[in-house]
C-alpha positions in Angstrom: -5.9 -22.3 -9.9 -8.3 -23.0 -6.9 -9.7 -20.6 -4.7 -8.4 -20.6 -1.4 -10.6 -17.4 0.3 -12.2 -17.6 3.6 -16.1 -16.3 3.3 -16.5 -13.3 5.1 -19.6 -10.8 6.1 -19.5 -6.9 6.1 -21.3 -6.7 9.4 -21.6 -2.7 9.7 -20.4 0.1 7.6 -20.4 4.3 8.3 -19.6 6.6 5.7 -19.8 10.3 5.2 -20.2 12.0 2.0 -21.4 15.0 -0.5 -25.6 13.9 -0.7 -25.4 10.7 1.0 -27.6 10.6 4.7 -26.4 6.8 5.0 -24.5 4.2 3.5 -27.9 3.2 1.0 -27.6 6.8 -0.6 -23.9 6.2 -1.2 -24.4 3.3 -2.9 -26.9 4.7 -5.2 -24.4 7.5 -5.9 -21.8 5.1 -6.4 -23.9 3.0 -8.8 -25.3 6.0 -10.8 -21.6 7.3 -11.0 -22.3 10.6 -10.2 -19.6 13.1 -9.9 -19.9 14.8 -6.3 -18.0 17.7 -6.0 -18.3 21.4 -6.8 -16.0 24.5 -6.7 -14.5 25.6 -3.3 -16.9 27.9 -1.1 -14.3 30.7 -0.2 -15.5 31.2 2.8 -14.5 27.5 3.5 -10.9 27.7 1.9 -9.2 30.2 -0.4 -7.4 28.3 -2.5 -6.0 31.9 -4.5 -4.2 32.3 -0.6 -3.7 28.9 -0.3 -2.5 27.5 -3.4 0.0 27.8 -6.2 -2.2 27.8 -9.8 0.8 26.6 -11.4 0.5 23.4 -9.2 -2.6 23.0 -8.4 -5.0 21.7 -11.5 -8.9 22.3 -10.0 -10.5 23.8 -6.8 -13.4 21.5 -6.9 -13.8 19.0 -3.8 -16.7 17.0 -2.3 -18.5 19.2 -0.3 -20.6 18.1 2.5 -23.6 20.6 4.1 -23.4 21.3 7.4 -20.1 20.9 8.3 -17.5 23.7 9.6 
């Protein structure tokens, strides 16, 4: 089997999430394999108004600071 890819270059990247100020902190996260998210702040989203608990399995998501 021969490889038939083209070389290609990444040239920018954005990306926002729980802990990372830019896309070397979400690498790190990545790498280390951390597990980013946390329970619900109710005063983001009530998820006992919102949501069935016989369907729904958790109320953790990745939370980011700062944003409303």
């Amino acid at each position: 089997m021969t490889n038939d890819y083209e070389p290609i270059a990444i040239v920018g990247m954005g990306v926002r999430v729980p802990e990372a100020d830019d896309v070397d902190d979400f690498w790190r996260i990545m790498e280390e394999k951390r597990d980013m998210t946390r329970e619900i702040p109710k005063e983001r989203f009530n998820s006992e108004f919102w949501c069935s608990k016989e369907k729904m399995k958790g109320s953790s998501v990745g939370i980011m600071e700062g944003i409303h």
